[in-house]
Structures are given as structure tokens and as C-alpha cells.
C-alpha positions as CSV (number, residue, x, y, z in Angstrom):
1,X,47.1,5.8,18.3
2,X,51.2,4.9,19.0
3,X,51.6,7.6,16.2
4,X,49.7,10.1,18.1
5,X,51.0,9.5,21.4
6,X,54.1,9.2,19.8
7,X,53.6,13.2,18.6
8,X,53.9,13.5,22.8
9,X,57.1,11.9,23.1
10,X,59.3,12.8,20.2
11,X,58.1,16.5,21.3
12,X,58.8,16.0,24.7
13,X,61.9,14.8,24.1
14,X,63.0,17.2,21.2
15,X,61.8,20.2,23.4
16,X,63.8,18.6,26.9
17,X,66.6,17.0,25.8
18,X,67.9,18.6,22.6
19,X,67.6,22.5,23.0
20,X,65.8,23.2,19.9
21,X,62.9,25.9,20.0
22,X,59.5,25.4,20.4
23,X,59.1,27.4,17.0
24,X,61.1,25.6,14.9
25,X,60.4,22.3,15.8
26,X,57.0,23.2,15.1
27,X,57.9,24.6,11.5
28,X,59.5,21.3,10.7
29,X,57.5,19.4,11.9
30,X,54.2,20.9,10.0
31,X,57.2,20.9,6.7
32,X,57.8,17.3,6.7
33,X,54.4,16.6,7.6
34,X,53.3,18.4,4.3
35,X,56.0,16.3,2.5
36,X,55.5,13.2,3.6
37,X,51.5,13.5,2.9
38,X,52.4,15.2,-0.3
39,X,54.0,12.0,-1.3
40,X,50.7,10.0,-0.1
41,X,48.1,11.9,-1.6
42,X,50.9,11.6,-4.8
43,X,51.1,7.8,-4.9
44,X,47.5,7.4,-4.2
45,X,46.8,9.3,-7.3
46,X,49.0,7.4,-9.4
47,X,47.2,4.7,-8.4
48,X,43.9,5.8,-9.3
49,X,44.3,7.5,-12.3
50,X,44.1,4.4,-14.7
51,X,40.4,4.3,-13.4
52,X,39.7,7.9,-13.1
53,X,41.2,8.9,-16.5
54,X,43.1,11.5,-15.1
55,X,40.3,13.8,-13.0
56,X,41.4,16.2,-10.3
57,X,45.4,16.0,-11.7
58,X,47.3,18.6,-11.8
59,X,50.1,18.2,-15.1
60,X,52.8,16.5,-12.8
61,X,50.2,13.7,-11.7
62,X,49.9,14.9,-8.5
63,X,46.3,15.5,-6.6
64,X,45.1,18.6,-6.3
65,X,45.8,20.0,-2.6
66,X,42.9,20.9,-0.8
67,X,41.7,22.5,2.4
68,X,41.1,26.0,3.9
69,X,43.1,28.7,5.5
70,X,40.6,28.6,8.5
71,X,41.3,25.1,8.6
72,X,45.1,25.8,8.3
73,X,45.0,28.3,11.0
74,X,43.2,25.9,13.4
75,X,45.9,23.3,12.5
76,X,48.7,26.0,13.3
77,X,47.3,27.1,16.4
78,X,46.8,23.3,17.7
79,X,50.9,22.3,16.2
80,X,52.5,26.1,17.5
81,X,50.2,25.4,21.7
82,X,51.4,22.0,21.2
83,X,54.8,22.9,21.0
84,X,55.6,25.3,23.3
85,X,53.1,23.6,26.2
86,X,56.0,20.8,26.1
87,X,58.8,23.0,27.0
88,X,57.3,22.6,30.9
89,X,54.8,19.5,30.8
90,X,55.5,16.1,30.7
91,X,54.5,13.6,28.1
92,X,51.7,12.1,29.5
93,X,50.5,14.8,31.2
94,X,50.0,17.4,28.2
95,X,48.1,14.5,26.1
96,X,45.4,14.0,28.8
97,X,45.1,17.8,28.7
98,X,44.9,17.7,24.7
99,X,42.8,14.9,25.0
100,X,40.6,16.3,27.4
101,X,40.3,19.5,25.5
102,X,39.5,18.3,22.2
103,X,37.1,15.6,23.7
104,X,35.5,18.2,25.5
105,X,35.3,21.0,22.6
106,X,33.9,18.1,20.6
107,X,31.6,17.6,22.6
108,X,30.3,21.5,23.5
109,X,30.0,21.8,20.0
110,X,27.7,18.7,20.1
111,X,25.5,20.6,22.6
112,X,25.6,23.7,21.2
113,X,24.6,21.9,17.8
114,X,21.1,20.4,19.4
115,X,22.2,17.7,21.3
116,X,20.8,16.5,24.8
117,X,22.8,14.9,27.4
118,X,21.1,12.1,29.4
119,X,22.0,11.7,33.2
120,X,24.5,9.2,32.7
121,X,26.5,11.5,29.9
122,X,25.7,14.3,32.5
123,X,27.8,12.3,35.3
124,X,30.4,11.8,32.6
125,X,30.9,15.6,31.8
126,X,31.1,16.6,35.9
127,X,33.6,13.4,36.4
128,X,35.9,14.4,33.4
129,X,35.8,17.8,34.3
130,X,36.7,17.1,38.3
131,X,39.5,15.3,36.4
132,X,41.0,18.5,34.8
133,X,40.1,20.3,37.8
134,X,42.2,17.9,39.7
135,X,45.0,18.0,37.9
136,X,45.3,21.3,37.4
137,X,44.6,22.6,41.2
138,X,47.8,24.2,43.1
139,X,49.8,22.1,44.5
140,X,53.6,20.4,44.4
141,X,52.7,18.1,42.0
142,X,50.7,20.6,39.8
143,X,51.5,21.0,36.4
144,X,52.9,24.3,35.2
145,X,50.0,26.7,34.6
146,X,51.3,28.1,31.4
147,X,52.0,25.2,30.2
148,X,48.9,23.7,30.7
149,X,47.1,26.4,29.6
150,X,48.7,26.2,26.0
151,X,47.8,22.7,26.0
152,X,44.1,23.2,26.4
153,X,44.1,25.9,23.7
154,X,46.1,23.0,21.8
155,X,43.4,20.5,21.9
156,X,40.4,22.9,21.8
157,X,42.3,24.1,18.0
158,X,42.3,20.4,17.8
159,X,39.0,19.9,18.0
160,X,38.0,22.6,16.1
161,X,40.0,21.4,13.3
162,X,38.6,18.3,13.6
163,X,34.8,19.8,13.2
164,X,35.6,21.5,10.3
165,X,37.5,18.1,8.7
166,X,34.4,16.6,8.9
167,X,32.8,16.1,5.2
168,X,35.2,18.5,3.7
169,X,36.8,15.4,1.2
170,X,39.3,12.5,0.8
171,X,40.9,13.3,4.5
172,X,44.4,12.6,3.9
173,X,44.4,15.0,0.6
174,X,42.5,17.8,2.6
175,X,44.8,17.8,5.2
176,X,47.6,17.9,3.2
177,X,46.3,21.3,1.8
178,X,45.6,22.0,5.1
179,X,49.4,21.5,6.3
180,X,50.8,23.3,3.4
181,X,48.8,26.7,3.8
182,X,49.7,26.1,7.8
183,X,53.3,26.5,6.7
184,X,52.9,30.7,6.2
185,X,52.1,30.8,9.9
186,X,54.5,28.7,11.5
187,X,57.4,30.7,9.5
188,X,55.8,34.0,10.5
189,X,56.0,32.5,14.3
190,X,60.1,31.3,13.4
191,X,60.5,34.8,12.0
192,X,59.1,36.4,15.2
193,X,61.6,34.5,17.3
194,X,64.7,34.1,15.2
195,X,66.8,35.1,18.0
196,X,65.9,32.2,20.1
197,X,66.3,29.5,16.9
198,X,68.3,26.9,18.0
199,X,68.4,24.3,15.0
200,X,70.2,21.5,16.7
201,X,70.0,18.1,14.4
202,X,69.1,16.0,17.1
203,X,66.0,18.2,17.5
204,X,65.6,18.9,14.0
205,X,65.1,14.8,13.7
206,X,62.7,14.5,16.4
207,X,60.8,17.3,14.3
208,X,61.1,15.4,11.1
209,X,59.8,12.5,12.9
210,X,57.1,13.5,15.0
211,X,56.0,16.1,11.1
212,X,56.8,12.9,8.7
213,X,56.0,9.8,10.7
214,X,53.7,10.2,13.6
215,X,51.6,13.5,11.8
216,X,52.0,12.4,8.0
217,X,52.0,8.7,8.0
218,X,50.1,8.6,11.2
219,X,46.9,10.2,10.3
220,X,46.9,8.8,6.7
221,X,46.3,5.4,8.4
222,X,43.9,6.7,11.0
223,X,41.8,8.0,8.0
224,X,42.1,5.1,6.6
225,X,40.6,3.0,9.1
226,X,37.4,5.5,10.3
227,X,35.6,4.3,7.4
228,X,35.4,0.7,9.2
229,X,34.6,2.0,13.1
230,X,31.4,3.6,14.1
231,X,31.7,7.1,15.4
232,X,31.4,5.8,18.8
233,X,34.1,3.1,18.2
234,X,36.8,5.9,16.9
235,X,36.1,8.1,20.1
236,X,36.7,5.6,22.1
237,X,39.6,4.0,21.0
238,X,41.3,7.6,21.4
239,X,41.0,7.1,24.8
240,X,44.3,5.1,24.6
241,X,46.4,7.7,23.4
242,X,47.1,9.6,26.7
243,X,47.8,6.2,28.6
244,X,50.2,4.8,26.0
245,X,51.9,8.8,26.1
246,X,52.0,7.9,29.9
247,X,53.8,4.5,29.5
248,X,55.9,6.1,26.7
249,X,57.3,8.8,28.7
250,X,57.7,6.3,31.8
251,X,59.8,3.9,29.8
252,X,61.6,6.6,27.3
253,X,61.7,9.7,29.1
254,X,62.0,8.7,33.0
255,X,59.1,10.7,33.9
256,X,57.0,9.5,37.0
257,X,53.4,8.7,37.3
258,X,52.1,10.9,40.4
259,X,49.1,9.8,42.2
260,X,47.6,13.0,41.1
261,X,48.0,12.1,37.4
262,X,46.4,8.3,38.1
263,X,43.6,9.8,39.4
264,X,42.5,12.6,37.1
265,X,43.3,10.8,34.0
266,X,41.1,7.8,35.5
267,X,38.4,10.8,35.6
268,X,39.0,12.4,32.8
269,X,39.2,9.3,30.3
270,X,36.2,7.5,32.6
271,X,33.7,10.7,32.6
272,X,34.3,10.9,28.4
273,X,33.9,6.9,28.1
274,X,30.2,7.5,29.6
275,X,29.2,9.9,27.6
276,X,31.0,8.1,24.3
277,X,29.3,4.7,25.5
278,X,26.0,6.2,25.7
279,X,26.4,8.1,22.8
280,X,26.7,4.6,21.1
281,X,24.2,2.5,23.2
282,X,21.3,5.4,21.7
């Protein structure tokens, strides 16, 4: 969860304080993200192929990369809305609106899929979304409105992304597939805006950090530990991310917490613990 929220900061700080586009940081980032999980799914297959006798290797040793291009462009459109959301929201801000999106897309789908709500997950769903109404209702504390926009369509490619992950294989060698074929897009995107590139190496860093560390190595170990939570347990502890993004931009950045923020993201992240909870208590 530090890895994740600490996409929000090195973004937020890349985008604020370095100058580098929104475009390329997201190119390198999704580059050395597809490295660095290259280099994963690589070791883990050296590892294994004493027992496996060599299945699913390509000549060089390496796994074969998986995924899908719809996959890839969910995974572009989450990493490109991402991007450019943080070149007007703060840190903390834009991950309780990811969060909230992907939470709530998760959830629709959920509903759409068969499931029923009880009364206590309905009170949930009305007090997370009062949250997001909250904090997105005119005001001088507001945040931007194109920014925030960008972020929801961030987290709902998020969670769509995260739908189709589900089942598809060895997570951390599907979505290294799934990085590599997002790479296509995100250099159409840097091609599109070449006159506004700004590749300066204090930026490109934070890219390589936020791509390498906090994406690659970051969701390697998430997927390493969802075998050992419940479904319920993994929802829930992802309820951390936006507070520790908070904190993290507080301390690092100098943002401020506004009362406005305190309270939606108490009503956002309280509404989705009810319906998680229940979920779990069922």
C-alpha cells in the first residue's frame, strides 16, 4: 500500500516540481515498469525451471509475456488519466478520487453481475457517494474539475483492469505482458505531444521510480500476498492507500489537509468499509 500511494507522490511531485510532461512521465514510467517486471517474471522462471523442465520458456529462459491489448489499453488509459489529473490535484486528493472510482466501478460491476446490496451496503454506497459529491461541489477549496475528472476516469480504467486481471494467470507475468503492449499507446500519446516533451532528469527519475519501484516491484509483492487475504481483507486494507498519500503529501510535498478533504474522505473510505465489511460478515 506505501508503493501505491507512493505512485501519488513521486507523480505529484515529478508533475509540480520538475516540469516534465504529463506524457512522458507516463511513457517511462509504464517503460521501467515493464523492465523491472520483466526482470521478476525472468528470475522467477529461473527459479522454477529445474522443477518445471523448462515449460512455458521462451530460448533465452525468460517467461513467456502474457496479457491482452484490452487489458493494455485499460492499463494505458488508468497510467495516461493518472498522469495528467496530477498536473492540478494534490496528492492525497487525486488517490481518494482513484480510490473512490475504482472501489465504486468494482463494485457496479458487482451489481450489474447479480449481486444484491443489503441496507447497510446501501447506506455505504449513498455515504461514499455524498463523499465524492462533497469534495467535488464548487467551492474555494474545490478541487480542479478537469483534473478530477481525469482522475475518476483513472480509477474507473483501474478497475476495469482489475476485473479483467482476475483469473487471467500468474498476475505478476500477466501484467507484465499487459505493460509491454501498453507501451504502443503511451508513445502514440508522447508522439502526439512532442512539442510539449520536457525530459528533465529530475522528472525522468521520479518516472523511473514511481514505473520501476512503486508499479513494478510494488504490485509484484501485492500479488504476492492476495493469495493469503480473503477478498474482503484485500479490499479493505486498500482503504489505507489514500490516507497514507495524504500524510505523504503533508510531510513531502507541503500540501494542507482542508476540512473539506477530512470529511469526504471519512465518507468516502467509511461508506466502502460498510459495504466491504458486510460483504465479508455474509
Amino acid at each position: 500500500m506505501i508503493a501505491f500511494a507512493g505512485n501519488s507522490l513521486l507523480c505529484r511531485a515529478a508533475l509540480g516540481q520538475t516540469g516534465i510532461d504529463a506524457a512522458s512521465f507516463t511513457t517511462i514510467r509504464l517503460l521501467s515498469g515493464a523492465l523491472a517486471l520483466w526482470l521478476i517474471v525472468r528470475a522467477k522462471s529461473g527459479g522454477m525451471s529445474g522443477a518445471t523442465g523448462g515449460a512455458n520458456h521462451d530460448p533465452t529462459g525468460a517467461t513467456t509475456a502474457r496479457g491482452s491489448w484490452p487489458s493494455a489499453l485499460a492499463l494505458f488509459a488508468y497510467a495516461a488519466g493518472f498522469s495528467f489529473a496530477y498536473l492540478s490535484l494534490p496528492a492525497g486528493t487525486g488517490a481518494l478520487l482513484l480510490f473512490g472510482a475504482v472501489q465504486v466501478t468494482m463494485i457496479g460491476h458487482g451489481l450489474r453481475a447479480g449481486e444484491r446490496l443489503t441496507k447497510l451496503q446501501i447506506i455505504g454506497m449513498m455515504l461514499a457517494s455524498g463523499g465524492l459529491i462533497v469534495l467535488l461541489l464548487p467551492g474555494v477549496s474545490a478541487p480542479p474539475v478537469g483534473g478530477s475528472l481525469l482522475m475518476l476516469g483513472a480509477g474507473a480504467a483501474w478497475g476495469v483492469y482489475s476485473l479483467r486481471g482476475r483469473g487471467a494467470g500468474d498476475p505478476t507475468q500477466v501484467t507484465a505482458g499487459n505493460f509491454v503492449r501498453a507501451l504502443p499507446f503511451a508513445l502514440l500519446l508522447s508522439a502526439l505531444l512532442f512539442r510539449d516533451a520536457n525530459l528533465a532528469m529530475s522528472g525522468v527519475l521520479y518516472a523511473i521510480a514511481s514505473g520501476a519501484v512503486a508499479s513494478g516491484i510494488g504490485y509484484a509483492i501485492w500479488y504476492t500476498a492476495l493469495p493469503a487475504l480473503q477478498a474482503a481483507q484485500a479490499a479493505t486494507v486498500q482503504l489505507s492507500v489514500p490516507v497514507i498519500a495524504a500524510l505523504g503529501g503533508i510531510v513531502l510535498l507541503g500540501e494542507s489537509m482542508t476540512p473539506r478533504l477530512a470529511i469526504a474522505a471519512v465518507a468516502i473510505l467509511g461508506g466502502i468499509a460498510l459495504v466491504i465489511r458486510r460483504k465479508k460478515s455474509r
